[in-house]
N, C-alpha and C positions, 0 to 999 in steps of 0.2 A: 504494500500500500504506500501512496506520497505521502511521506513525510516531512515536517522542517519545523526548525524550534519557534515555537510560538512568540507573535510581536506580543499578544494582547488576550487574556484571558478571562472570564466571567461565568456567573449560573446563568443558564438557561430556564425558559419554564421548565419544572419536573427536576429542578437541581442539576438538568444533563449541561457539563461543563463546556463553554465554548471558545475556541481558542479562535484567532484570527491569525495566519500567517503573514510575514513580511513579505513575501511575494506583490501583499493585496498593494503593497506600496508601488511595485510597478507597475500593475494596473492602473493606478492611477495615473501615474505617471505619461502612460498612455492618451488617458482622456485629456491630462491639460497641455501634451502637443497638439492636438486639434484644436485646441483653443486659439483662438487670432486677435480676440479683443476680451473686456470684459464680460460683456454678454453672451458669450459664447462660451467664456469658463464657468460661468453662473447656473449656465443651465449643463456641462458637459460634468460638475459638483454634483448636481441633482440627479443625473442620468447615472452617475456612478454609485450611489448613494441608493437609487433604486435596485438597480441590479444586484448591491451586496445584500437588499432586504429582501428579494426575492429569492437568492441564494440560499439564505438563511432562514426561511419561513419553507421551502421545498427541503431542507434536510432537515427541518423540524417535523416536518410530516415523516420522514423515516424512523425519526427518532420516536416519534407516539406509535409508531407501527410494531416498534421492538417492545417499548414499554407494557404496551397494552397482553402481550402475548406474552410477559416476564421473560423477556429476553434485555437482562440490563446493557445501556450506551456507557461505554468508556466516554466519547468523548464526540463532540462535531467541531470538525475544522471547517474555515471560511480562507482561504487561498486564492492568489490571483487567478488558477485555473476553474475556477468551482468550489467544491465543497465537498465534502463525505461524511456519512456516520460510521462512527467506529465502535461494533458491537463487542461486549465485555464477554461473551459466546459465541461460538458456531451458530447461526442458527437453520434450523430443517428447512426442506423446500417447502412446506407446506408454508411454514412462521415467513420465509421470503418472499413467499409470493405478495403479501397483505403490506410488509415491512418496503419492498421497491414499488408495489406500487401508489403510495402515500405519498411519493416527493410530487410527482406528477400530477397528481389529486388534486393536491393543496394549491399548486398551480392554477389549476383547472379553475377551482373555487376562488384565488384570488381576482384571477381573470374576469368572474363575472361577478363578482362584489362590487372591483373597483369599476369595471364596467357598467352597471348598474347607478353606483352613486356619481360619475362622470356628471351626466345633467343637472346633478343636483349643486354642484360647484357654481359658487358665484364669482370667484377671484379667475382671474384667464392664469395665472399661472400656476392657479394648486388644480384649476380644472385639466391642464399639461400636464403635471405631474401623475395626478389620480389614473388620467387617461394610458398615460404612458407604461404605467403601474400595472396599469390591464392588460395591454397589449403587449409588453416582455415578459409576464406572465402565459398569457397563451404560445409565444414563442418558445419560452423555456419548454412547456407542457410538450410542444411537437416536437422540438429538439431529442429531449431525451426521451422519446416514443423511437426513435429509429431505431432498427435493430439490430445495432452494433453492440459490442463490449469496449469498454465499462459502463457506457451507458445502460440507465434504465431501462431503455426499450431491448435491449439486447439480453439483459438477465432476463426481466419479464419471458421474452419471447425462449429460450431457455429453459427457464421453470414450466411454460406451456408443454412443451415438445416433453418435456419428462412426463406430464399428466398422460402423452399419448404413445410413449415410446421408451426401451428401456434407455438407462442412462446411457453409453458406449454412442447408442443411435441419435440418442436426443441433440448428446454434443456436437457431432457431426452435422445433422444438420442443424444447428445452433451456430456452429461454422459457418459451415458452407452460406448461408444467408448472408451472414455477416461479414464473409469475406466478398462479395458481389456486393453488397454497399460498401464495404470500404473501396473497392477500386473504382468504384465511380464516383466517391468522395472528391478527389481533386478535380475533376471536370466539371461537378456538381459546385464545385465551391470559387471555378473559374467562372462560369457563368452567373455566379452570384454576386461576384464582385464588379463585373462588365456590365451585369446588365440592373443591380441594387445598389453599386457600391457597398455593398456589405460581404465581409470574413469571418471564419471562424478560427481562432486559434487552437485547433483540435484535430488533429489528423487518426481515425483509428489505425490499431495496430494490426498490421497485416499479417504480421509472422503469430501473433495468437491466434488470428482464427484460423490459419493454415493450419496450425498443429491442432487445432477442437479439429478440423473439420479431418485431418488424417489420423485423428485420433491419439494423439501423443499429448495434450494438454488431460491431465488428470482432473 
């Protein structure tokens, strides 16, 4: 699992401990080169600042995933690549399946909350922000639905195929899927930037699902 010594640490709701990694610092770092004037670091502050609360409200949904099924969290990191919870046990595919799919959930539900109260904003720039709130929210939600690893949508899809296939089979194809989106990843992610201006800093890893998919990942 990524690890690195935490900048900044805190309870979370349910006491689960939250660390923030310095990484998040170069993420930052990121946002206020785009920045050109004031008003542009103002809102590129608050665009960051969303993103970290989305981050951390999607791995609190894992974390009440574990809790609820007494599987105690060690710990949730918040990192300039994302986020993970780190369960203080193994837990069963059954207890996984409820536990990954919570981050995406809570997404889901953020999504149409802040969507929802959008209209009701009377300020234009908390009605941005709310808005905004919503809509990387449901981006997070589809992001990690694709069914690669480490992504969510990639264990999910994984934990499904063992409901229908023994494990040996499941893995494989658990691969094989994952490796057919990961190689259309970078043409996926050059037309994203040509034709959205938008990247991701996430490339999956090809040599894991080659070895799910030939069977040599245990």
């Amino acid at each position: 699992m990524y690890d690195e010594t935490p900048l900044y640490e805190f309870r979370g709701p349910w006491g689960v401990p939250v660390q923030i990694g310095p990484s998040i610092v170069f993420l930052a770092l990121i946002f206020v080169s785009f920045s050109s004037d004031p008003v542009d670091l103002y809102y590129n502050v608050i665009f960051l600042g969303l993103v970290v609360i989305s981050i951390y409200l999607h791995e609190l949904g894992h974390a009440w995933g574990c809790l609820v099924q007494g599987v105690a969290v060690r710990r949730v990191m918040i990192y300039g690549g994302g986020g993970f919870c780190e369960h203080a046990r193994p837990a069963s595919a059954r207890e996984d399946e409820l536990i990954v799919a919570m981050g995406p959930l809570v997404n889901l539900a953020v999504w149409a909350i802040a969507g929802l109260a959008t209209p009701l904003m009377v300020d234009g720039d908390l009605a941005w922000a709310v808005q905004t709130l919503s809509w990387l929210n449901l981006y997070l939600a589809i992001f990690n639905m694709i069914p690669v690893m480490p992504l969510d949508g990639g264990r999910l899809f994984h934990l499904c195929m063992l409901r229908l296939f023994p494990g040996p089979i499941a893995l494989r194809v658990a691969g094989g899927v994952g490796l057919l989106c990961a190689l259309a990843w970078i043409p996926l992610m050059l037309f994203s930037f040509f034709a959205f201006g938008m990247v991701l800093l996430f490339i999956p890893p090809l040599l894991m699902h080659w070895r799910m998919l030939t069977g040599r990942l245990a």
